[in-house]
C-alpha positions in Angstrom: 32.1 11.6 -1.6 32.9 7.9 -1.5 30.6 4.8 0.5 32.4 3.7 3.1 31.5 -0.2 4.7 30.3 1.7 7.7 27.9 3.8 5.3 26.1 0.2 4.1 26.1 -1.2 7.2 24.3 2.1 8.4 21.9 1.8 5.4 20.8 -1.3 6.3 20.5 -1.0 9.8 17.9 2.2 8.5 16.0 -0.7 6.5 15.6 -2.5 9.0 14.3 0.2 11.5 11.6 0.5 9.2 11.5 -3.0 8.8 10.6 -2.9 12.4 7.8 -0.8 12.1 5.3 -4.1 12.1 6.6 -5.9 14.4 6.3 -2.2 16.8 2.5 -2.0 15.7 1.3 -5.3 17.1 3.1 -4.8 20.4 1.3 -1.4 20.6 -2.2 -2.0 22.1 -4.2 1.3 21.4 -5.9 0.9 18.5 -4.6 1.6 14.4 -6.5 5.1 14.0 -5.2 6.5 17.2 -1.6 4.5 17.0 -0.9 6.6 13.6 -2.4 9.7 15.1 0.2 10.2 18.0 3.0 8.6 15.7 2.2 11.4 13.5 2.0 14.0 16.2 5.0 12.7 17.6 6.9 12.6 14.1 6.3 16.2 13.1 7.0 17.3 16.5 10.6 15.2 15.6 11.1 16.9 12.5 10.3 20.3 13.3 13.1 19.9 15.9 15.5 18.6 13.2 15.0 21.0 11.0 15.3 23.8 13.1 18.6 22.6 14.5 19.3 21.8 10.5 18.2 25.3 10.0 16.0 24.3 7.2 13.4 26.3 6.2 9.7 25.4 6.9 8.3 28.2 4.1 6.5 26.1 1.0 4.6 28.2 -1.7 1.0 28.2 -1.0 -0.3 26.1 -4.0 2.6 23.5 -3.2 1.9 23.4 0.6 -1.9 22.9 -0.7 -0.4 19.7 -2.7 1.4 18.7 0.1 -1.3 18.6 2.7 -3.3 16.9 0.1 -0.7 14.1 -0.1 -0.8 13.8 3.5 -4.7 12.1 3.2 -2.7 9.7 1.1 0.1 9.5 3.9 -2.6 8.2 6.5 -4.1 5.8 4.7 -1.1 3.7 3.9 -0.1 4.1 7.7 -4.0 3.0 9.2 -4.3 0.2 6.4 -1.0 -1.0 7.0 -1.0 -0.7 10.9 -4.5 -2.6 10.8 -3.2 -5.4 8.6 -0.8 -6.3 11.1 -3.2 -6.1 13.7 -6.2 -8.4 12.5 -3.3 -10.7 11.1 0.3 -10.3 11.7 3.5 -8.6 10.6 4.8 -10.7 8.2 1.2 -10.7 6.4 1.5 -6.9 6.1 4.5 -7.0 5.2 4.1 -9.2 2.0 1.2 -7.2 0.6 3.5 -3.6 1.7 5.9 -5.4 -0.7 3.2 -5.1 -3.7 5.0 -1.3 -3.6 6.9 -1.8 -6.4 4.3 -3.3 -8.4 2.1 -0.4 -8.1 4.5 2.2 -8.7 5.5 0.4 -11.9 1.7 1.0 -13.2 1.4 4.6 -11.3 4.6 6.4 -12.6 3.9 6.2 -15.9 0.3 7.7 -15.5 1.3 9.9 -12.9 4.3 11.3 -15.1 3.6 10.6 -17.9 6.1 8.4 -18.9 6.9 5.1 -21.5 5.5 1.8 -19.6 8.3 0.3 -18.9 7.6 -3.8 -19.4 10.3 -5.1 -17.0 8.2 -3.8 -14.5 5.3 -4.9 -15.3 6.9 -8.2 -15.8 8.1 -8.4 -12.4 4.8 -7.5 -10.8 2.8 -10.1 -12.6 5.1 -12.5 -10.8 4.3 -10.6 -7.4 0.8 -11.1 -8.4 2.1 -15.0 -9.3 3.4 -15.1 -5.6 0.2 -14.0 -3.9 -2.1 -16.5 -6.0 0.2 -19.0 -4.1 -0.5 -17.7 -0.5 -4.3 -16.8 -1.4 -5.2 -20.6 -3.2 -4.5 -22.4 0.5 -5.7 -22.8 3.2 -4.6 -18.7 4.5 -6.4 -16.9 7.0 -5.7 -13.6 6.5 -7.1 -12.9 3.4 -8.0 -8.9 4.6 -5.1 -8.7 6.4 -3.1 -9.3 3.3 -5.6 -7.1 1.1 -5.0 -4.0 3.7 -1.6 -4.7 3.1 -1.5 -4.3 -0.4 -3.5 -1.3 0.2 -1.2 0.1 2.4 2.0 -0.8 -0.9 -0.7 1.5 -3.5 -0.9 4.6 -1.3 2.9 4.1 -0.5 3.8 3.9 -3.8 1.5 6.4 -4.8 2.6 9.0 -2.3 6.5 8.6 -3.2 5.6 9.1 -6.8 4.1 12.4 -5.7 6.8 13.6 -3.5 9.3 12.3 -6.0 8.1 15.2 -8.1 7.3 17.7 -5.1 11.6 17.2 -3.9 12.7 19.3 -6.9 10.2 22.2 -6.0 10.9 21.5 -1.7 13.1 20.5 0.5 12.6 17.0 1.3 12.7 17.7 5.5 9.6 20.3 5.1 7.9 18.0 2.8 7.7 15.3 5.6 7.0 17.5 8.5 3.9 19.1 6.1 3.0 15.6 5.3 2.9 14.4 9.0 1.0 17.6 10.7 -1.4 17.3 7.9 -2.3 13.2 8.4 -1.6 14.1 12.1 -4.6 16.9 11.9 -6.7 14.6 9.2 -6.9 12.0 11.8 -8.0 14.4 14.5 -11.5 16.2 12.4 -11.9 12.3 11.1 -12.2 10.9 15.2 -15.9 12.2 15.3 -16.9 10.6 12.2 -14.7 6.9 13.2 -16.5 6.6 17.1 -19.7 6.4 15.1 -18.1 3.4 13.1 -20.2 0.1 13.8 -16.6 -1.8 14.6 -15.9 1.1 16.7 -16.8 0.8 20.8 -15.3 4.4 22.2 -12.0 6.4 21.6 -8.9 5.0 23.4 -6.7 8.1 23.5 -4.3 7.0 26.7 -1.5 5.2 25.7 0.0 3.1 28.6 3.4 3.7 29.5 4.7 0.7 26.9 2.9 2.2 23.9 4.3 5.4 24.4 7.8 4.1 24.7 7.2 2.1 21.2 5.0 5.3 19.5 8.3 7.2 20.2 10.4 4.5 18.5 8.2 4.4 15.6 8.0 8.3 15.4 11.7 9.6 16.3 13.7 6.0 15.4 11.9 4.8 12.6 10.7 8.0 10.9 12.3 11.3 11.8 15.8 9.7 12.4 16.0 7.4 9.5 14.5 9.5 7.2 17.4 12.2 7.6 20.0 9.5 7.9 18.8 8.4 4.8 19.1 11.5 3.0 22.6 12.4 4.2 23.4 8.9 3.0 22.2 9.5 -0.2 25.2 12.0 -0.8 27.6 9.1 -1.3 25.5 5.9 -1.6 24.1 5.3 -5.1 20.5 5.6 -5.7 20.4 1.9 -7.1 21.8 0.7 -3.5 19.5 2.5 -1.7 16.5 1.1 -3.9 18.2 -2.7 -3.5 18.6 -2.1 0.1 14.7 -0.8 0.6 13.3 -3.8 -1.0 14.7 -5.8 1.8 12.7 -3.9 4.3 9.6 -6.6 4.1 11.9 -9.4 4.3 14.3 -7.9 7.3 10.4 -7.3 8.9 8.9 -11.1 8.7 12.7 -12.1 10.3 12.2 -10.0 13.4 8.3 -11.0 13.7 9.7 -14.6 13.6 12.0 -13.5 16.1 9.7 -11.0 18.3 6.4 -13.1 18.2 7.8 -16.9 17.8 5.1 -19.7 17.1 2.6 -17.6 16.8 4.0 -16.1 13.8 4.7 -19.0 11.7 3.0 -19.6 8.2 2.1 -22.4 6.4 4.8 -23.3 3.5 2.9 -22.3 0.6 2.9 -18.9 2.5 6.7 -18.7 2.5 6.9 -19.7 -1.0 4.4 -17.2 -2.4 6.9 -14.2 -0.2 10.1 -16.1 -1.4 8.5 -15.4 -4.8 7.3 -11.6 -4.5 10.5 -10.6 -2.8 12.9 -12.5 -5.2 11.0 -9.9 -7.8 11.4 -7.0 -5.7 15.1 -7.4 -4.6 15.6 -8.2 -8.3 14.0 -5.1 -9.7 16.7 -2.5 -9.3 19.5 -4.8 -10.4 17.6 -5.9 -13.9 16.1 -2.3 -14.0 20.4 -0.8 -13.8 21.7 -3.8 -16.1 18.7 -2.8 -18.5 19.5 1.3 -18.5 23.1 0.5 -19.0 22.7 -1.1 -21.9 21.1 2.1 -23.6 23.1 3.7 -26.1 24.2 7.2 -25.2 22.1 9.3 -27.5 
């Protein structure tokens, strides 16, 4: 099946949906830990409902589902670190340490899959890290804002390497209603253990009628619709557009905090130049990374 113009359009208006996942968690006022809980709720509620009108099956072999609820602890971390990082800072701070991703997955995979260590990557996330030596050495006030955020690009990373090998055992629609139920029902048995938290006053578990309005954005717009328009994309976009067209999602994020939040979200200079640098490395990953396996003889 060929890409039409209307299927890259589509992609990117996907990226930045999730793009918009930032700016969506700083309007929201409940708190991170019970923001993720009803996004997941509300997301596996989503998906269940797709597939069944998909008529995809929801049966996973036990000792796979047990893998899969396993990778859902990872799933809520990324989500609570990230969402919190926007929250004590801003977006666009979350959104430069999410962009670590690559980085990290360029140091997991070959662990996790035991594979060659491929030095390109490497390469390019020692010039990430170059980039956030530039926004850490001035004057920046976010500095756990930023280091939540790159928190929140390991467990992403991390998690997509695992499901990466779990899609050739699962269908990819039952691995992400597994993965959301089980973060959805990790966050509910860890709510007596948080309230006891020092930082922590009382549960807030009423949304107001704003933050249920953007929850369901998040949850059905950002998660259970993109995800499946992404796969059904995937049938006649390239893997290597997709990849270029994901890195973007950080910088199509800081645009609409810019845009959404105004003065309030403007950095110092050294702070754009350090993202200018770590997303010039992740944008230019996948096209070094296809020039590089094209050159390899056919063996």
């Amino acid at each position: 099946m060929i890409a039409t113009t209307r299927d890259y359009f589509h992609l990117h208006f996907l990226v930045f949906l999730w793009g918009f996942t930032a700016v969506l968690g700083k309007l929201i006022t409940l708190p991170s830990v019970e923001m993720v809980f009803y996004r997941t709720l509300l997301a596996a509620a989503g998906m269940g409902v797709v597939m069944l009108l998909l008529k995809k099956p929801f049966g996973i072999p036990t000792p796979l589902l047990v893998k899969v609820f396993a990778t859902s602890i990872i799933v809520a971390i990324h989500w609570i670190a990230f969402f919190v990082s926007g929250k004590i800072s801003n977006p666009s701070t979350s959104l430069v340490g999410f962009a670590t991703c690559s980085f990290w997955a360029a140091i997991l995979e070959p662990l996790l899959k035991r594979k060659k260590i491929a030095w390109l990557e490497i390469a390019l996330g020692i010039v990430v890290l170059i980039g956030l030596g530039i926004i850490l050495a001035f004057d920046f006030k976010h500095p756990l804002g930023l280091l939540l955020g790159i928190i929140s690009g390991l467990t992403a990373a991390w998690f997509s390497i695992i499901n990466s090998k779990l899609v050739h055992r699962v269908n990819a629609y039952a691995i992400t209603f597994y993965e959301m139920l089980g973060a959805c029902v990790l966050i509910l048995l860890f709510m007596p253990l948080y309230v006891r938290l020092p930082v922590v006053d009382r549960l807030n578990l009423i949304p107001t009628p704003s933050d249920w309005f953007y929850i369901a954005i998040m949850a059905w717009a950002c998660s259970v619709y993109a995800f499946s328009a992404s796969i059904n994309l995937s049938k006649r976009i390239s893997v290597f557009m997709i990849q270029l067209a994901l890195n973007l999602e950080p910088l199509y994020g800081i645009i609409l905090a810019l845009l959404v939040f105004g003065q309030q979200e403007v950095m110092s200079w050294q702070f754009y130049l350090g993202t200018a640098i770590v997303l010039s490395a992740v944008i230019i990953y996948p096209i070094l990374k296809n020039k590089a396996q094209a050159n390899v003889p056919a063996q």
